[in-house]
SEGU-212566 format. One record per atom (N, C-alpha, C): x, y, z. Coordinates in steps of 0.05 Angstrom, whole numbers. Each point is the difference from the previous one (the first is absolute). Example, Ala and Ser with C-alpha at 12.3 -4.5 7.8 and 13.67 -1.06 7.14 Angstrom:
REM residues 2
NODE|264|-114|156
NODE|-18|24|0
NODE|18|24|0
NODE|-7|21|-14
NODE|16|24|1
NODE|-15|22|14
END
This chain:
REM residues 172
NODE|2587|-755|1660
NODE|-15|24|3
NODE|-10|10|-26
NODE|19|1|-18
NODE|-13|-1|-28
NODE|-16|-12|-17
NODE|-15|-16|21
NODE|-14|-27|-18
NODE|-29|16|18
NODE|-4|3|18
NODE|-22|17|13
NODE|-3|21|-14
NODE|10|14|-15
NODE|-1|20|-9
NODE|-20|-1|-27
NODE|22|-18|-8
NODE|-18|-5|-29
NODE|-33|-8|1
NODE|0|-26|18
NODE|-21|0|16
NODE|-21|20|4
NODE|2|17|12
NODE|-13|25|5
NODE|-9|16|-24
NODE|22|-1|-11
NODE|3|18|-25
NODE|-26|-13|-21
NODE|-2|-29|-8
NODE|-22|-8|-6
NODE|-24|3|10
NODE|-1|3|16
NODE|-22|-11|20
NODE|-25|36|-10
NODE|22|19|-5
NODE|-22|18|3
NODE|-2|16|-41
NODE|12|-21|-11
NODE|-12|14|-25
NODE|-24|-10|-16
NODE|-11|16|-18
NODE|-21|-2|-2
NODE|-2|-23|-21
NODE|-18|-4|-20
NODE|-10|-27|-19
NODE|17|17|-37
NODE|1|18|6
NODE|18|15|-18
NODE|30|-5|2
NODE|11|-17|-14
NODE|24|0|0
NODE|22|11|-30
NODE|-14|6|-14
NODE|15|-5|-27
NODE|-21|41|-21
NODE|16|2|-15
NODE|-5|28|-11
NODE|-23|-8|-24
NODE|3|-25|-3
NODE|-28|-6|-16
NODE|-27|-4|10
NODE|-1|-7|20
NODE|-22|-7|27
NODE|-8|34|15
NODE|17|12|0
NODE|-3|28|5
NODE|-19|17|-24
NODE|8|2|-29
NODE|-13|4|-14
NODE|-35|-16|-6
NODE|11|-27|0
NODE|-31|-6|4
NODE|-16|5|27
NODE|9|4|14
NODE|-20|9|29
NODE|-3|26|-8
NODE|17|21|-9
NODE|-10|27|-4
NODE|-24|-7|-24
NODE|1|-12|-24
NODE|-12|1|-17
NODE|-37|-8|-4
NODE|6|-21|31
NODE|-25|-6|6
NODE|-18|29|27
NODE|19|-1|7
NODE|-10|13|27
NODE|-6|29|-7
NODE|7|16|-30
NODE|0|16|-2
NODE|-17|7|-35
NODE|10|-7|-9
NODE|-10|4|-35
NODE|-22|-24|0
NODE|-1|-17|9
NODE|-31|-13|-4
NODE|-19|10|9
NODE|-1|8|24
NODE|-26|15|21
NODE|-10|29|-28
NODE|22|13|-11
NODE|-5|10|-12
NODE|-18|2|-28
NODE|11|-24|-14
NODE|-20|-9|-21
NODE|-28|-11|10
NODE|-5|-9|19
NODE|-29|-9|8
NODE|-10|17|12
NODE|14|24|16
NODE|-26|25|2
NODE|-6|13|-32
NODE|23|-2|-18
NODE|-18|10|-31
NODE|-5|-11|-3
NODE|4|-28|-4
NODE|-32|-15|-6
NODE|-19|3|11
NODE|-7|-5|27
NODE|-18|9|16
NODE|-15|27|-19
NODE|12|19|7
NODE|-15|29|-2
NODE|-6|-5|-35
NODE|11|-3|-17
NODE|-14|-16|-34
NODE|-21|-12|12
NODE|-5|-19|9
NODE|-23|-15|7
NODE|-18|12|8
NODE|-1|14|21
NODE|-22|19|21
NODE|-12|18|-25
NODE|14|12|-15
NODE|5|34|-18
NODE|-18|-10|-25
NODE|3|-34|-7
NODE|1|-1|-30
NODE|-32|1|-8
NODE|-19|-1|18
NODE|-34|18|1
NODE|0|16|-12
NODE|15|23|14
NODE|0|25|-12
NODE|11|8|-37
NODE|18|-25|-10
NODE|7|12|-28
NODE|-26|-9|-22
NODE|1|22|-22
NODE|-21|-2|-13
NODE|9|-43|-17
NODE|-22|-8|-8
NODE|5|-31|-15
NODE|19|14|-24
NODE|20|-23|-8
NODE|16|-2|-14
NODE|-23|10|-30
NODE|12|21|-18
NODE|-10|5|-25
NODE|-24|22|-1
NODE|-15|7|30
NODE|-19|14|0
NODE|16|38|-6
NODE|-22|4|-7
NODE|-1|35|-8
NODE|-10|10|10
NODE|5|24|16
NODE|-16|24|25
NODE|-13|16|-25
NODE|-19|21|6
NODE|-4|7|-9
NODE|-3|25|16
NODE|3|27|-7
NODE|12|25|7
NODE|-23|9|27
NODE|-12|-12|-8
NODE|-14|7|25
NODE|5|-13|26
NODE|1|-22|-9
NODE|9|-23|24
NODE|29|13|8
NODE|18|7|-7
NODE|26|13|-3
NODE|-10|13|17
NODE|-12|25|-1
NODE|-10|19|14
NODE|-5|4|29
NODE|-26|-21|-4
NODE|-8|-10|26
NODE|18|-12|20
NODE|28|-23|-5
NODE|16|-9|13
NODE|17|18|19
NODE|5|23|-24
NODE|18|26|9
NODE|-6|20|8
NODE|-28|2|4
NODE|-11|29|8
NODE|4|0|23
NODE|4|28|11
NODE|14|10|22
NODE|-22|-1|23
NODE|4|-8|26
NODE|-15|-1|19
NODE|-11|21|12
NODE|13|27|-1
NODE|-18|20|9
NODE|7|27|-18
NODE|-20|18|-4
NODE|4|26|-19
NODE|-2|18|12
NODE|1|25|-7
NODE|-8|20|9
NODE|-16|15|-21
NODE|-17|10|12
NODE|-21|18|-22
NODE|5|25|13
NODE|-3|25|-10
NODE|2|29|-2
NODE|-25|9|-14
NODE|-8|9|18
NODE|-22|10|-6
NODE|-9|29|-2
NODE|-14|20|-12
NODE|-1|32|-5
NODE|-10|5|29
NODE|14|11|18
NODE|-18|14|24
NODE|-24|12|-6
NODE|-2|16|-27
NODE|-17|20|-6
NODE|-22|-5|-13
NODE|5|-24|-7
NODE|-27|-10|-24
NODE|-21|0|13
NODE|-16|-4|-21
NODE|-26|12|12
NODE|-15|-36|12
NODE|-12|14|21
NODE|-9|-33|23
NODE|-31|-6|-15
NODE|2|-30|-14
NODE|-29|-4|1
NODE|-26|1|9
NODE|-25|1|-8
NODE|-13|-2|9
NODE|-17|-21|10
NODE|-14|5|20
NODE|-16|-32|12
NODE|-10|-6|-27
NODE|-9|1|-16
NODE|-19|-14|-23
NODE|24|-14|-11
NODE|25|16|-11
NODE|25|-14|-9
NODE|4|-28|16
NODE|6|3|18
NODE|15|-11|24
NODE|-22|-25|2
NODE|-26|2|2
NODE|-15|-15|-11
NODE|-5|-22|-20
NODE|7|9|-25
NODE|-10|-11|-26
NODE|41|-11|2
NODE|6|2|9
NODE|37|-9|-10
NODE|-1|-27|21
NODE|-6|15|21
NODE|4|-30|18
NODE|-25|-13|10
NODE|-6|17|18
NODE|-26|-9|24
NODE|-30|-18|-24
NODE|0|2|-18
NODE|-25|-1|-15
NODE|8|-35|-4
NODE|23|3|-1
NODE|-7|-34|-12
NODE|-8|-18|22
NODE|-4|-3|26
NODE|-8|-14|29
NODE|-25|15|-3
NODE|0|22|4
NODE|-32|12|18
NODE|-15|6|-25
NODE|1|4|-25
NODE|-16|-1|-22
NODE|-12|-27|-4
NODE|5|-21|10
NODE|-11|-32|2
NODE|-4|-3|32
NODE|15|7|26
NODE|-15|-13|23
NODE|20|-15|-2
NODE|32|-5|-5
NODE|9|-31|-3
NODE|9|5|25
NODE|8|-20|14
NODE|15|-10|23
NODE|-14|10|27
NODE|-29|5|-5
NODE|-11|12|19
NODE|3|34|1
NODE|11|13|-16
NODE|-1|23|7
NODE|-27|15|-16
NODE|-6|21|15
NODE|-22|19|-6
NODE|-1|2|-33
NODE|-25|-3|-5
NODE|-8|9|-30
NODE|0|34|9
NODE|12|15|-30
NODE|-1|28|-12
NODE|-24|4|6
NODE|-13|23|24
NODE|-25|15|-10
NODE|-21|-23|21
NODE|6|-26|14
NODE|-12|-6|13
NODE|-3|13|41
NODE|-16|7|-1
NODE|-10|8|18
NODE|8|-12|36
NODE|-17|-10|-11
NODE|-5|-24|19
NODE|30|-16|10
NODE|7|-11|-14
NODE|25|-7|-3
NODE|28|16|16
NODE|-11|31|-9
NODE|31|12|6
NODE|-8|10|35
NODE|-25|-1|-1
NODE|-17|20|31
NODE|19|-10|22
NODE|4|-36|11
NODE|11|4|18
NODE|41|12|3
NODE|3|6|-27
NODE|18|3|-4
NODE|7|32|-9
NODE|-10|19|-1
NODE|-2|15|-3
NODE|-2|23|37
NODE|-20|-24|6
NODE|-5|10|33
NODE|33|5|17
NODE|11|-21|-10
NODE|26|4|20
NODE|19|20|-11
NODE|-7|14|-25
NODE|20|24|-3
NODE|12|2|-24
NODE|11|24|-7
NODE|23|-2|-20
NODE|19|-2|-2
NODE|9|4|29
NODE|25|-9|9
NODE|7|-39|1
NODE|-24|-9|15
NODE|1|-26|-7
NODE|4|-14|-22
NODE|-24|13|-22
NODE|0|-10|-25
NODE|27|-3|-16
NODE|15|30|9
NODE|23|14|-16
NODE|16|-26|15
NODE|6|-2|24
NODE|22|-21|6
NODE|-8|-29|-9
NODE|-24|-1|-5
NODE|-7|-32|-20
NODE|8|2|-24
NODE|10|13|-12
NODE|8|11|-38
NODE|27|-2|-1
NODE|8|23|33
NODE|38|-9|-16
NODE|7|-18|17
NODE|-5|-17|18
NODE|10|-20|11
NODE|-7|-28|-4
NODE|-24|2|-22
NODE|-8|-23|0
NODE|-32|-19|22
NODE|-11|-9|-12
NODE|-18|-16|18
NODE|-19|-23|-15
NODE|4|-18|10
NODE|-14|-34|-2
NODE|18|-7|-32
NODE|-7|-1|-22
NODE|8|-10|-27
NODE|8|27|-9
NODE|-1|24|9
NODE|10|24|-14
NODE|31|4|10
NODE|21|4|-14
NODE|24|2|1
NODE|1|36|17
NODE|21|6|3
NODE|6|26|3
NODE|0|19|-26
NODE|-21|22|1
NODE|3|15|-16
NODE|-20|-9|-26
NODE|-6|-27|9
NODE|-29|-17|-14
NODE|26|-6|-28
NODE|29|1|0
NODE|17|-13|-13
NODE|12|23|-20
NODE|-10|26|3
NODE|10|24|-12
NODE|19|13|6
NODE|7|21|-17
NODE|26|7|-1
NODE|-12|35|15
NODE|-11|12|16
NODE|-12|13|-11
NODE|9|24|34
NODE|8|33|-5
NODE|3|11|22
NODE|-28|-10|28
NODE|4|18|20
NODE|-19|-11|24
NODE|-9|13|-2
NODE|-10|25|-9
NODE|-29|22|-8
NODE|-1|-10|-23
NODE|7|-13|-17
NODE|-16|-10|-29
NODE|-16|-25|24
NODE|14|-24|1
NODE|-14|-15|18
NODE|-27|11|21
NODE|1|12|14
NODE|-26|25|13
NODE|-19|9|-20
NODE|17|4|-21
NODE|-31|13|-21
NODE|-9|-23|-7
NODE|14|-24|-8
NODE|-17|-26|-8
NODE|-17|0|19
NODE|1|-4|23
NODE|-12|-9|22
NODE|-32|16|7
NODE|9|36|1
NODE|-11|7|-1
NODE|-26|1|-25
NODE|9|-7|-23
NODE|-15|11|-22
NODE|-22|-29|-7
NODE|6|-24|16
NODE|-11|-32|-2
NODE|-15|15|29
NODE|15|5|26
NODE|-23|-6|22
NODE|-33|30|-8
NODE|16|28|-7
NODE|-18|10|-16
NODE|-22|-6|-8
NODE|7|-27|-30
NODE|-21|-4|-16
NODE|-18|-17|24
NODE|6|-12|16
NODE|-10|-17|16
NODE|-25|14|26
NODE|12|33|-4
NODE|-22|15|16
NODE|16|9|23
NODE|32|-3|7
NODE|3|20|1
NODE|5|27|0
NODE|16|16|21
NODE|2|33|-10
NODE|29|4|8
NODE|21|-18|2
NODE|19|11|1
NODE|11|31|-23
NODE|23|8|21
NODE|15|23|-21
NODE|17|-17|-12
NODE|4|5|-27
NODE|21|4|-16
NODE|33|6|8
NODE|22|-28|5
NODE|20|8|14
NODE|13|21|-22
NODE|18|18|18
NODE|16|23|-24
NODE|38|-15|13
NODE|17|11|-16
NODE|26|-16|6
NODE|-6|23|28
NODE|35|-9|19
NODE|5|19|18
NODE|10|30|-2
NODE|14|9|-29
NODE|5|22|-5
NODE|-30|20|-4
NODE|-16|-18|-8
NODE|-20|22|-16
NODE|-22|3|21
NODE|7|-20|17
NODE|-25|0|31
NODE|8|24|15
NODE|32|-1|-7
NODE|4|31|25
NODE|4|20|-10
NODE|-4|2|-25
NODE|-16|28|-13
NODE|-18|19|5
END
């Protein structure tokens, strides 16, 4: 009966028999997988390091590290540009040439069927953007500064819009 036993007893151990075979099965099964994902990730990563000997220069520094979003604070109270400002800072460099199809400064013709659909229209073509013009035509600029641009270009163009005022000074 003791000879079945042993029998048995073999029958279900594993390919590990000895404390040295234990260590190398841990050693592979565990600390190698390890070194070849850091290699791995060195390999994938090593794009990104600057060439051996090169020098950043403070700007490049800069640029790598600059922070993804800011906040600006701005004076509630300052005083709001005017369309001619608002004009000559941004809007002039497209419509002072006609580039990308948009209306030449002072052309007529040009602004008529565009003028017909409103100021309201016009105004939502300025801060939202339309065809090659970005939102805001790429300015930094409040939405009654934006309105006086608008206004003070469709103006020269013949028509008669008013002059937007902010919302405090409208309900004056």
């Amino acid at each position: 009966m003791s000879d079945n036993h042993d029998e048995s007893h073999e029958a279900h151990t594993g390919p590990i028999k000895t404390p040295k075979q234990l260590l190398v099965a841990v050693f592979f099964s565990f600390v190698v997988p390890v070194f070849i994902i850091i290699g791995l990730v060195a390999y994938v990563t090593r794009h990104n390091l600057p060439e051996a000997g090169a020098q950043s220069t403070p700007a490049e520094v800069a640029e790598r590290i600059h922070p993804v979003a800011a906040v600006e604070v701005r004076d509630a109270n300052r005083e709001l540009k005017t369309g001619e400002q608002v004009y000559k800072a941004q809007c002039s460099t497209c419509h002072a040439i006609g580039a990308a199809g948009s209306p030449k400064f002072e052309d007529a013709k040009a602004w008529a069927p565009r003028i017909a659909k409103g100021y309201d229209a016009l105004l939502n073509s300025a801060l939202h953007g339309k065809g090659a013009m970005g939102a805001q035509g790429g300015g930094d600029f409040d939405d009654v500064e934006v309105g006086r641009g608008v206004v003070y270009m469709a103006n020269a163009a013949g028509a008669k819009f008013a002059i937007p005022q902010p919302a405090a000074a409208a309900a004056k």
